[in-house]
N, C-alpha and C positions, 0 to 999 in steps of 0.2 A: 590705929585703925587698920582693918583690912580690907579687900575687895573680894570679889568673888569674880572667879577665874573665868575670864573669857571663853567659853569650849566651840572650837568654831565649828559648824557644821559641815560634815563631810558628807561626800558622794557614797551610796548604800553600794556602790558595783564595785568602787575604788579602794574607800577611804573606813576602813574598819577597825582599824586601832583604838585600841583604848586614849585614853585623855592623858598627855603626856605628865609626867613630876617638876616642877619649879624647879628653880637652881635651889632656893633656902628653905630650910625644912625645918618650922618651929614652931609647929600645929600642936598639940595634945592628941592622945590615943586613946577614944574609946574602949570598954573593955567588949563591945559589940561588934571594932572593927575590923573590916579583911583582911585577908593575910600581907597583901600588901604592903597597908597602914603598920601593919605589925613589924616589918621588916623595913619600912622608915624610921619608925621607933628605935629600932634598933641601931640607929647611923647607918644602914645599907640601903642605896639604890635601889628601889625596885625595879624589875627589867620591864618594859611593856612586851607582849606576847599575841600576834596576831591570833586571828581565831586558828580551834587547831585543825580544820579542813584544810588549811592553806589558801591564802586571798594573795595573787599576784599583785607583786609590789611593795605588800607589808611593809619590810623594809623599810621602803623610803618613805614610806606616809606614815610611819613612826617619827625618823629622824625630823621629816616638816612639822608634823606638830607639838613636838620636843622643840624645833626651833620659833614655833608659834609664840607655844605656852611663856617658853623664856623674854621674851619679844615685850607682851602683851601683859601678862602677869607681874603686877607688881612688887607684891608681898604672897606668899607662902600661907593657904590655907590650913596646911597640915595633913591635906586629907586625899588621897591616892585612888580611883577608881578606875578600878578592872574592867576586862570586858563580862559581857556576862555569858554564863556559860548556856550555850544552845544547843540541845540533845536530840538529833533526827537520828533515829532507828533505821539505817536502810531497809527496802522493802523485800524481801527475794522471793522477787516478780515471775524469774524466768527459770528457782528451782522448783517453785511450788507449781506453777502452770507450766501444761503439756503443750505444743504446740500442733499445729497441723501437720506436721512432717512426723512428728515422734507419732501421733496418735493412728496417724495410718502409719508407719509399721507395725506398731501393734497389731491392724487390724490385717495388713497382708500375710502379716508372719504367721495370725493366731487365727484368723477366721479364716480366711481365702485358700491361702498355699499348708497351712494346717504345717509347720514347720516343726519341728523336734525340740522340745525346750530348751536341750542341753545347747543348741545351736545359736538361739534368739539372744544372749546376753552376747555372747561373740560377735553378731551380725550388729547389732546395735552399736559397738565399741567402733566396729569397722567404717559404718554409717556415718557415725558421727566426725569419724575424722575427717571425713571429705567435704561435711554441713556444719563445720561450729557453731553456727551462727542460728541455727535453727534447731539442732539435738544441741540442748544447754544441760544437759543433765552430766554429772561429772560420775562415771564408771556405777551407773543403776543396776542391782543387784536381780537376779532373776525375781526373788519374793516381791521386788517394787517392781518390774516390769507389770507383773499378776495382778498387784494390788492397783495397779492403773488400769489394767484391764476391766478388773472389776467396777471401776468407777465408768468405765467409758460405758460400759455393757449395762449400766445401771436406766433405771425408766427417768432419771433427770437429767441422764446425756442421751436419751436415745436420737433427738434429733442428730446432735452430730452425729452419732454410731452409722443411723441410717444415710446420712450422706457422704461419708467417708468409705461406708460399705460400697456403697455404690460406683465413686470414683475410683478403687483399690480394683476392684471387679471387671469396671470396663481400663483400668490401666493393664490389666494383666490379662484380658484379652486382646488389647490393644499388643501389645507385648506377644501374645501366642499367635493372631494373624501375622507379624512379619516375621516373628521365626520359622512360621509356616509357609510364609513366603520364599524367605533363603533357602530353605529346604528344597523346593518344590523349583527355585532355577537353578540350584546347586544340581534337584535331578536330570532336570531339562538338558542343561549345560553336560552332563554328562551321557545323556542320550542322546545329542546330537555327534557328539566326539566320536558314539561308538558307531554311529551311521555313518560318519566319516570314513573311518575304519570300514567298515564292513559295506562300500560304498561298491554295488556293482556285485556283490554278492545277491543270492536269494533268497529271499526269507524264506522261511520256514511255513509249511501250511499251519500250524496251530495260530503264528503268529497273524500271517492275512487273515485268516477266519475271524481272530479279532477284533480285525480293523473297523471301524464304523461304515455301513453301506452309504451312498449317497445316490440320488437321483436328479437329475437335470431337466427340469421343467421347460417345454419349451410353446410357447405361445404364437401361434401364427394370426397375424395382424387380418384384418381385412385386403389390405392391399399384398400381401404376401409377405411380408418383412416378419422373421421370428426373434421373437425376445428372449432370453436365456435366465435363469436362475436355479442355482444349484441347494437344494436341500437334504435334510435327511430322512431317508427310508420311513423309516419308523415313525419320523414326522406328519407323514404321507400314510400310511395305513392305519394310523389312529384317529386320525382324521373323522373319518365316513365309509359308508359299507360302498359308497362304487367307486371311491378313489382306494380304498385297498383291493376291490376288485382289477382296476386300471392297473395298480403299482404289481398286481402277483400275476397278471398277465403277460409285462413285458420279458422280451426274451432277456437270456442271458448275457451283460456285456463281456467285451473282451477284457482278459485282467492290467487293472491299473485304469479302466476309465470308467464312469458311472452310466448307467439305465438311464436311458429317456424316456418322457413322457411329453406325450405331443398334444395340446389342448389344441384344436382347430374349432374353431365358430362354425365352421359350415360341415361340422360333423351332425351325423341324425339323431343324438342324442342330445344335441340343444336345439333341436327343432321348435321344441315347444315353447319356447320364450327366445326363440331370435330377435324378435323386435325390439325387445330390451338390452341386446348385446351384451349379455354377462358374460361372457367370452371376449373379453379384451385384454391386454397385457395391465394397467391401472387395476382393473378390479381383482384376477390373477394374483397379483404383486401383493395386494393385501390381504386376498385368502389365506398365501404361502406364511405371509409374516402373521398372521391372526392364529393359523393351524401350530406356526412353531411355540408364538404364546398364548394358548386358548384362554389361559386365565389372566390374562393382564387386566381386564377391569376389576375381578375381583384384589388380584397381588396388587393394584395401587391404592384399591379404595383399606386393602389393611395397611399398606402400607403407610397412608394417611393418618389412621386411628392410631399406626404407632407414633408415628412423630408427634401428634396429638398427646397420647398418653405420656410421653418422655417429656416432652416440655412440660406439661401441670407435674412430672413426678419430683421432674427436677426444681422448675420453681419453689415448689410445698418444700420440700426440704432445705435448700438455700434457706429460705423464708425463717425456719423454725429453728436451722441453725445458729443463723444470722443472731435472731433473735437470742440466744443463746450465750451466742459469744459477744453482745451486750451487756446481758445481764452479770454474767463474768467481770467485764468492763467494769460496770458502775457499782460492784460488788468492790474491788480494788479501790475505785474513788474514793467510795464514801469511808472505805477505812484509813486511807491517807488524810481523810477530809477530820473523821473523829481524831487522829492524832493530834492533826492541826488546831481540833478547840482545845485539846487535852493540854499538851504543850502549850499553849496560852496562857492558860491558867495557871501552868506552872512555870514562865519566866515570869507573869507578874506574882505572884508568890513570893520568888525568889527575888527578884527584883525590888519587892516591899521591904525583904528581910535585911538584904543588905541597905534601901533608903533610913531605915529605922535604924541602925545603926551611924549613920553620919549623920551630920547637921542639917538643919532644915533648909539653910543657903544655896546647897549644890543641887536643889531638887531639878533644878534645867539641865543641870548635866545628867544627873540618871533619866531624867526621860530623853536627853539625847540617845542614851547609852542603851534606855529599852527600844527606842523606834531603831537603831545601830543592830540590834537582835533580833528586831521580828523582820525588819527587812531582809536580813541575814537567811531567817530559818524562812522566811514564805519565800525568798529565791530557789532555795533545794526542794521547798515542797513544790514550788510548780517546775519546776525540775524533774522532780518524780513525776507530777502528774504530766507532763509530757511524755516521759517515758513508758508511762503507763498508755496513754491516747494513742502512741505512735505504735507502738507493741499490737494493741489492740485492733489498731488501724492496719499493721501489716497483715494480721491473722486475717481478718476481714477480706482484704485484696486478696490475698493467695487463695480463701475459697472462692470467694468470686472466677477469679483468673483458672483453678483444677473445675468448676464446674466450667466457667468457660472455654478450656480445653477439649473438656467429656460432652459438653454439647457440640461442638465443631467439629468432634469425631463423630458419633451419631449423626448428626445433621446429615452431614455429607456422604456416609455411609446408607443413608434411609432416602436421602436425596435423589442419590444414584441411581436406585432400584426404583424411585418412582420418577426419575426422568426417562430410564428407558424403557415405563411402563407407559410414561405417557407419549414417549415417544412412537412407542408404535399403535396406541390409539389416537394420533393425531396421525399417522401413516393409515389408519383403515378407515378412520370414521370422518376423516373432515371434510369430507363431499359427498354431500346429502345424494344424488345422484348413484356415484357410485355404491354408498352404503344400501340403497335402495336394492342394486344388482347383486351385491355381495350377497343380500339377502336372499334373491330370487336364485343364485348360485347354490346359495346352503339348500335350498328346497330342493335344486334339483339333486344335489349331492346326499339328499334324505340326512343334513345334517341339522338336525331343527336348534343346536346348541350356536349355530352361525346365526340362525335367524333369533336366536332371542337375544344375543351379543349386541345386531345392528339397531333392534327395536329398544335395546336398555339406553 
């Protein structure tokens, strides 16, 4: 009589060894059976063979259950079971997909900076050595750079197209205002050097003629105390017909100091609305800065509509990107997901083929030995599909994270202009009184663009 061999159940993370060989081997041999069975036939040991991915430890959870089987097994079934063979296809995730880094160079090299062909495979190679980890393409040939262009440039990526256009665009203006910058205190820094140098010399008449006029505003209070603020000329005679009148009447200053103009209340030209005292330093003060920005309500109320406009351009695109690089995503799943039924089908297949050759007795150990396989191949596939989620996930992040860059540039940049747009309509207009005077100023200054200012 025989027994039918103990197979003890082992851990799916650990324990993947095939079912170790008795010490006495006096089974009969199918002419159905595996290679194994075949090579006990023969008087030879079969070796057991972890799977061939490599499972940390094989080794030794061979040897325990080699000492198991010896232990436990009484008599010699005859019969030798393999592991079974599990076939995952890796998926090449990151040579077939472009990433967000690869796809804007494409789009800097090839749309924006209009770059030389012959240059773009070279700058790509350069690129990538510095970003492995994001240019995965291993030395892309100019015709495959093109042939992804054509994909990107296509109506079923235009979402990305359009939003990578757009962060490439403001990167590289971002990019042209600070070299514009360096430049511009690189000239400074050297325009002060040569003033240094030439410190106590006299300029040149072409050069003063240059220089920007200014005029010094100066307001005499009721009680006599004058207020001072210095403006420019030109600011001052665009103004209105009797303040350019005022400004081309004063005499000539001496050189190196600016023209005054002296607003006094108890002149006879604000006779006619003294009582409302539009002649104070306060109302003055907001003329000056109203005349330097005449258009600050209309520059803020655009500058509103754009921040307005850039946010919905920006959200829509994010949006249809986003969406985009989903459906990419779940395009990837479901073919990991159809491999998964496919391979199914095909270890139990396989699986039947070699139970149909042994005896009907070990059928516990071949279902040990299929659930030892599928636990095997669904650890790699959600393995991949992790890989896949996390991949997918990072693409995600980094456009979120480049639009949220390109929005904190903008912002801040539209922000600006309309803080100190509203700053100096909270300097002219936040005192109903005054703005009243400011008004009855503009009338007398026949400037009716002051009085439609304080009545909007």
């Amino acid at each position: 009589k025989t027994k039918d061999p103990k197979v003890p159940v082992s851990n799916p993370k650990d324990r993947r060894g095939s079912v170790s060989s008795p010490k006495d081997r006096r089974g009969s041999v199918s002419s159905g059976s595996s290679p194994s069975v075949a090579k006990e036939a023969e008087g030879q040991t079969p070796s057991v063979q972890p799977f061939k991915g490599g499972v940390p430890g094989a080794e030794s959870v061979v040897e325990e259950l080699e000492e198991v089987g010896e232990e436990e097994v009484e008599e010699d079934t005859g019969l030798q079971i393999g592991e079974l063979l599990v076939a995952f296809l890796p998926l090449n995730l990151r040579t077939e997909e472009w990433s967000v880094e690869e796809d804007q160079f494409l789009v800097r090299h090839m749309v924006v900076k209009k770059t030389p062909l012959r240059q773009i495979e070279t700058l790509y190679y350069k690129t990538a050595k510095g970003s492995p980890e994001t240019y995965t393409k291993d030395k892309p040939t100019l015709d495959e750079l093109r042939s992804r262009f054509e994909v990107l440039s296509s109506e079923e990526m235009a979402a990305r197209f359009a939003l990578l256009n757009l962060l490439v665009v403001a990167q590289c203006e971002k990019e042209e205002e600070e070299k514009k910058r360096e430049e511009e205190e690189a000239e400074r820094e050297a325009k002060e050097e040569l003033e240094k140098a030439n410190k106590g010399k006299a300029k040149p008449e072409e050069e003063a003629a240059a220089e920007e006029e200014e005029v010094e505003v100066v307001v005499v209070e009721r009680d006599g105390r004058e207020r001072r603020r210095i403006v420019k000329k030109l600011t001052l005679l665009e103004a209105s017909v009797p303040l350019r009148r005022m400004v081309s009447a004063l005499p000539t200053p001496k050189p190196g100091t600016p023209q005054t103009l002296v607003l006094d209340p108890n002149a006879p030209q604000f006779d006619s609305e003294r009582d409302f005292k539009p002649v104070q330093w306060a109302t003055v003060d907001r003329l000056l800065t109203l005349c330097e920005m005449p258009d600050c309500l209309d520059r803020a109320a655009e500058c509103e509509d754009e921040l307005r406009e850039v946010h919905q351009q920006v959200r829509r695109v994010t949006e249809d990107s986003v969406r985009e690089v989903e459906g990419r995503r779940d395009t990837w799943l479901g073919e990991i997901r159809r491999r998964a039924v496919r391979e199914e089908a095909g270890l139990r297949q396989r699986n039947e083929a070699d139970f149909e050759a042994h005896v009907r007795h070990i059928r516990e150990a071949y279902d040990q030995r299929l659930a030892d396989g599928m636990r095997i191949y669904y650890d790699r596939a959600q393995a991949a599909e992790d890989d896949i989620t996390l991949f997918f996930a990072s693409e995600k992040q980094r456009i979120q994270e480049l639009v949220g860059e390109h929005s904190a540039h903008n912002n801040a940049r539209v922000q600006e202009k309309l803080d100190k747009y509203n700053k100096a309509i909270e300097q002219v207009f936040s005192e109903a009184p005054h703005t009243m005077k400011l008004a009855i100023l503009g009338d007398l200054l026949e400037a009716p663009w002051i009085n439609d200012a304080c009545l909007s």
